[in-house]
N, C-alpha and C positions, 0 to 999 in steps of 0.2 A: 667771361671765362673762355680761355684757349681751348681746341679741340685738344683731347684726352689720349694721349698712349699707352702703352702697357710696355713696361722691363720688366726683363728676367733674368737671370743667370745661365750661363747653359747647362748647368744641370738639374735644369726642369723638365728634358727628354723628350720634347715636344715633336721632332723631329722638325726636318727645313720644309716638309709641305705644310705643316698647320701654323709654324713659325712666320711664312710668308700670306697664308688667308688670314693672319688675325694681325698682323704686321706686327707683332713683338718684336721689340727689339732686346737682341742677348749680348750681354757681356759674356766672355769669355772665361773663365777658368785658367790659373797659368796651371801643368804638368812641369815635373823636374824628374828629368830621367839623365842616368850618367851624367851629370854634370851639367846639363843642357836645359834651358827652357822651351819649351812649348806652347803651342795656345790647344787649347782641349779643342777636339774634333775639327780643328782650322789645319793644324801643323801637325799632331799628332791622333792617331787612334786606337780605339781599344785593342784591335789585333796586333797594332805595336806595341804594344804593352805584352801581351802574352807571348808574342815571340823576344821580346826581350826576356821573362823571367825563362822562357825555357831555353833560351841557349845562351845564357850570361847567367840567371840566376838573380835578377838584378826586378827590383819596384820603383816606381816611380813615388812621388810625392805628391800630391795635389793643393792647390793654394787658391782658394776665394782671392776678390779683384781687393784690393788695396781703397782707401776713402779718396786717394789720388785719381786713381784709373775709375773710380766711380765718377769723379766730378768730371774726367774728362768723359765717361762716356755720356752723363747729363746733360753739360752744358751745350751740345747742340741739339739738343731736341729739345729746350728749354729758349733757345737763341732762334730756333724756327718756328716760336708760337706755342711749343705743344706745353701743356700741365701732362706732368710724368706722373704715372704711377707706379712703382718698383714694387713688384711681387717679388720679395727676396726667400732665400735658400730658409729653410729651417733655421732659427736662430742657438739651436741645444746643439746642433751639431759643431756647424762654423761662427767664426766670428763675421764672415765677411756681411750676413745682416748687419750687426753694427755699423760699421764701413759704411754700409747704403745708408746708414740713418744720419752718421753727423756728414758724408759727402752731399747729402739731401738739402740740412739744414744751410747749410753753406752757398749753395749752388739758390737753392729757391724757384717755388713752382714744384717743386720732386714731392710727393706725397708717398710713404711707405708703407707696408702690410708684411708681416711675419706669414710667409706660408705653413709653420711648424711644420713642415712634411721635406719632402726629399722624390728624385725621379720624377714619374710621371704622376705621382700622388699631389704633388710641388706642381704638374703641369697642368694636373688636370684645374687649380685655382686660378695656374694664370690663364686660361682658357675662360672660365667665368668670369677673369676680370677683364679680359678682350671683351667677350660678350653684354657683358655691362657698361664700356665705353663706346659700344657701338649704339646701345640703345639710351644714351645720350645722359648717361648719370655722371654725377657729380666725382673728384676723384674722391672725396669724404665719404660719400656714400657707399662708395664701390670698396671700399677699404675697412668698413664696416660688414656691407654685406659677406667680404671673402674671409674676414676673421669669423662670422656665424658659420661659414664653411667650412671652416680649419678641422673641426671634430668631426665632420660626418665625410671627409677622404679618407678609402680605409687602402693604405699599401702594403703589400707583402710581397717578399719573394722568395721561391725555392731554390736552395744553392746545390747543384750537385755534386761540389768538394766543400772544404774547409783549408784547402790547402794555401788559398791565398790571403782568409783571413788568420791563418796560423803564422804565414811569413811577414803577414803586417802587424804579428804581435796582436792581435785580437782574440785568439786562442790559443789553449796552450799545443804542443806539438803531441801529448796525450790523448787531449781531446780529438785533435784532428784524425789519429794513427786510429783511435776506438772506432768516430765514426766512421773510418772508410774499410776497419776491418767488418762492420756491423751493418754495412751498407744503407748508413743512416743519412740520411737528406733533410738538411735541417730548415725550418722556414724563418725567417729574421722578419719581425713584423715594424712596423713606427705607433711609435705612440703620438700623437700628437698632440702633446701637451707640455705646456711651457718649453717651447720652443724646436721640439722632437727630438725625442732616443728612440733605439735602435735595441731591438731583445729579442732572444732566440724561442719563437713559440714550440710549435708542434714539429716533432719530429718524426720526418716517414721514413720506412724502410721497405728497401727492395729496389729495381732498377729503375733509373730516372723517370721511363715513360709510366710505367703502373705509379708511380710518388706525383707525378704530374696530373696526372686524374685526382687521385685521391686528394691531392691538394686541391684542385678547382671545384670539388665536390664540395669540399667543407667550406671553401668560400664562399659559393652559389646556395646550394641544395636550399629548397625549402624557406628561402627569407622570401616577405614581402616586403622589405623597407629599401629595396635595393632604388639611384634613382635611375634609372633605365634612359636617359638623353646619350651618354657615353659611359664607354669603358677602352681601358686601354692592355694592350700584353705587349710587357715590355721585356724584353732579352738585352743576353749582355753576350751574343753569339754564340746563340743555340739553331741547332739543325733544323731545318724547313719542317723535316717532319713532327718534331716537336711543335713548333708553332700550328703547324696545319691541327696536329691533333688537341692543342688545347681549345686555338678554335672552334674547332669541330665542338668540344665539350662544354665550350659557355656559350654556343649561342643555343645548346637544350637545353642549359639551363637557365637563361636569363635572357627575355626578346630586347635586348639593347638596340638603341636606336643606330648607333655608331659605335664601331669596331677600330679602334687605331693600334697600329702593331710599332712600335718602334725602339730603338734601340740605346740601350743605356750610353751617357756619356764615359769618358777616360778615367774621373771620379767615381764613380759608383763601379766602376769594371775589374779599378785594380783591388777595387775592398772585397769583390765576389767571386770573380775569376769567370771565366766562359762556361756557358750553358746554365748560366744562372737566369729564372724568366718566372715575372710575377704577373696576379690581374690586379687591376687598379680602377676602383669605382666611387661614386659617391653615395651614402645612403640618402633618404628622405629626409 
């Protein structure tokens, strides 16, 4: 058997320093904004996204890798020895998991695993399945192990508008006008199950930073099933202080061993819009 790599998609939010310590390798995401393609966080970024809706008015589109653009990104890591393992995007969302499955079967040596999650929830299994190729498991094994994983990533994130999933037709213009008259913050949780959806849980009210406590309170407070090796606070271009202060409030509530903060891809940015920023852990 070939030494063992790990694929991902890029929107597994890993950021480029843990993308280069566990050496993943990401395909890209194409974006389509006015007329134009993109590669997600290569050519384009979330801040261009938002300054496009605010002075055009204008969303981009988002588009998982094609079973073409999978085989090409395959076959050379498949041609320099390695057995691939593709931790792919949540399969309930995109199709582009399929895509990894028949460019897999085709190309050969490609071994694949449904992450059912999204973001850094998506990140935090390809991170176990780096860590599992490093400690010399099989890619069958590792693909087994991150599927008993699938259920116990718990992601969620706090949106503080609905404005961008109103213009993506996610919500109605109702909805969106109530909660921002009602100062309602709403949390969009994953289910991860058959392949992952996307559902609006608990709804805070009052101003982002008091709805930001109170959301990581109800995430943290009081579990012992939490598993404390990592956690992740992922933003989609929220203010330093915000980040400092969730920080601040999950490391009293949970002594995690490792703290990664990073930042959502072009895909998850233009469905949430800025200052949207979840915690992302796994239970026991």
């Amino acid at each position: 058997m070939g030494k063992v790599i790990i694929s991902a998609d890029s929107t597994c939010d890993i950021g480029p320093e843990l993308q280069k310590r566990y050496n993943v390798q990401l395909i890209n995401w194409r974006i389509l904004l006015d007329g134009k393609e993109y590669m997600d966080n290569v050519t384009i970024f979330p801040d261009d996204l938002y300054r496009a809706w605010r002075e055009r008015g204008i969303l981009p589109k988002s588009t998982g890798a094609t079973s073409e653009e999978y085989k090409r990104h395959f076959k050379p890591l498949v041609e320099q020895g390695y057995e691939v393992v593709h931790v792919g995007f949540g399969s309930g969302i995109s199709c582009s998991y399929q895509n990894a499955v028949q460019a897999a079967k085709e190309v050969g040596h490609v071994t694949t695993v449904d992450s059912q999650n999204l973001s850094s929830g998506y990140g935090m299994l390809v991170l176990a399945a780096a860590e599992m190729a490093e400690e010399g498991l099989s890619p069958e094994q590792i693909c087994q192990r991150v599927e008993l994983l699938c259920p116990r990533a718990h992601t969620s994130f706090l949106l503080d508008t609905l404005e961008f999933m109103r213009a993506g037709g996610r919500c109605s213009t109702i909805a969106s006008f109530g909660a921002s008259l009602l100062k309602l913050k709403p949390c969009i949780e994953v289910e991860n199950q058959d392949g992952a959806h996307m559902h609006v849980g608990k709804k805070y009210r009052g101003n982002m930073e008091h709805c930001l406590i109170e959301y990581v309170h109800n995430k943290l407070e009081g579990r012992d099933d939490i598993d404390l090796r990592r956690a992740f606070i992922t933003h989609s271009g929220s203010p330093d202080s915000d980040i400092k202060m969730v920080l601040k409030e999950v490391k009293k509530l949970a002594k995690f061993k490792e703290i990664y903060i990073t930042r959502t891809n072009c895909t998850i940015s233009t469905h949430c819009g800025p200052r949207t920023l979840g915690v992302v852990f796994l239970t026991k």
